[in-house]
N, C-alpha and C positions, 0 to 999 in steps of 0.2 A: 295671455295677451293683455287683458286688462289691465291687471298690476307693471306690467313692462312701459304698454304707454304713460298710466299716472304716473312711475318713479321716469321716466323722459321729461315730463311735462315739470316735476318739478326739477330736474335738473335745468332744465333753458330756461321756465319761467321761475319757478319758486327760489334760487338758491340766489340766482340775479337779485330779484325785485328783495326779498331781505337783507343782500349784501349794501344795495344802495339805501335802504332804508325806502321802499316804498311801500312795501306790502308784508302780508304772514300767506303763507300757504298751507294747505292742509289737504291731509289724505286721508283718506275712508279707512277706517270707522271715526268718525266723528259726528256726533248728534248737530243739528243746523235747527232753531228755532224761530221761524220767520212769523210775521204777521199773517193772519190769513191764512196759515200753509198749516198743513198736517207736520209735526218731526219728520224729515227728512236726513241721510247721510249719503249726501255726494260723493261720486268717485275723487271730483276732485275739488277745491277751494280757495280761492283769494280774497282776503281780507286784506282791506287798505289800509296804509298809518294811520289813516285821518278817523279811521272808525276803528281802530284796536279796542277801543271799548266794548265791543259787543265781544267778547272773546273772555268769557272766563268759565271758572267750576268744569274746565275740560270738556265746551262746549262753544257752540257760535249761536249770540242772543240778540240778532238778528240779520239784516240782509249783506251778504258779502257783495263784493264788486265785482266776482263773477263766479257760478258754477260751470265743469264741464264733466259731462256723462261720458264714460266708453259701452257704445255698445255691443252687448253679448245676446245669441240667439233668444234667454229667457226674460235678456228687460227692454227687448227695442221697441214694443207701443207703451209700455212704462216711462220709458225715457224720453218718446217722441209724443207721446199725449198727456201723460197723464202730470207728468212732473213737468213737463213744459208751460201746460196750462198754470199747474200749482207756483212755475218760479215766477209767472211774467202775474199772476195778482199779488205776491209777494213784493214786489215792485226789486225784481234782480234785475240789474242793468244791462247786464250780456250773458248768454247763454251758450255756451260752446256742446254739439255734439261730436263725439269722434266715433267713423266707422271704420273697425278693422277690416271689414271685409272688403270696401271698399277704399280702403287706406285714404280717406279723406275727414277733411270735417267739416261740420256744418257750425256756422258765426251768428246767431240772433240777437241781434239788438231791441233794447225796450224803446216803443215807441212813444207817443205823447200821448195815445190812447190808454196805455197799457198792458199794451199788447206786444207780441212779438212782431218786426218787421221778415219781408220775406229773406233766409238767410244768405250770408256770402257761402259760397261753398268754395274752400281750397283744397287740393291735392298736391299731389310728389310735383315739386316742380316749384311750388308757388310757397308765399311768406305772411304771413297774418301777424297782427300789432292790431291787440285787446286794447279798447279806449281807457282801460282805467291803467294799464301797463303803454306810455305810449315809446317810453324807450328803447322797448325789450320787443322783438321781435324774434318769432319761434319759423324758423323754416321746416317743411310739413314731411320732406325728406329726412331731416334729423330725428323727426317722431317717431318715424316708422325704421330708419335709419338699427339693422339688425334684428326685428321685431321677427318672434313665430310666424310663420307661413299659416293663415288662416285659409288657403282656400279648399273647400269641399274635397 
């Protein structure tokens, strides 16, 4: 299920945002070397034009303009504590998690603290536009749109 949402995620967002020239995207396994942060490789990655520079040696050398986790039963307090803590003092500016199981995602924005704000939560029905992608808008039906049956 994991790999099905990330290869969705880059077809609505990743394949867009490089075709217009806004963004790089990236998929796991990829090493992410942020400030502050332990090595880290996201499920998923956008790197902005404006920061292509952090991008070499088959790596990201420092903060993308956004990470997003899918979670699976053995990383959900990994991805909801532990790396959330680790992205928001890295100073990453959006956070996306996505739960299969509840076919939703959850949107975190960096506040002015530095902290995470509390998040938007969309589901099947609803349309989310990432502030560093403001053109590109992912409807949360086409995510899930054919995806494994996860329930119990």
């Amino acid at each position: 299920m994991k790999r099905w949402l990330v290869r969705r995620l880059y077809r609505y967002l990743g394949i867009p945002a490089e075709d217009q020239g806004l963004a790089f995207a990236f998929m796991a396994p990829i090493g992410v070397l942020m400030p502050n942060c332990d090595p880290v490789q996201p499920d998923y990655i956008i790197v902005l034009q404006q920061n292509v520079g952090i991008i070499h040696d088959r790596r990201i050398w420092g903060v993308p303009g956004l990470i997003v986790e899918v979670l699976s039963p053995g990383n959900k307090t990994f991805d909801e504590r532990i790396k959330f803590l680790a992205y928001a003092v890295a100073g990453v500016p959006e956070y996306a998690i996505i739960n299969p199981a509840t076919r939703s995602l959850n949107h975190y924005r960096l506040d002015s603290r530095g902290r995470y704000a509390y998040p938007r939560t969309v589901m099947i029905g609803d349309t989310i536009t990432f502030d560093c992608l403001p053109t590109l808008s992912l409807p949360i039906a086409e995510l899930f749109a054919g995806a494994p049956d996860t329930t119990p």
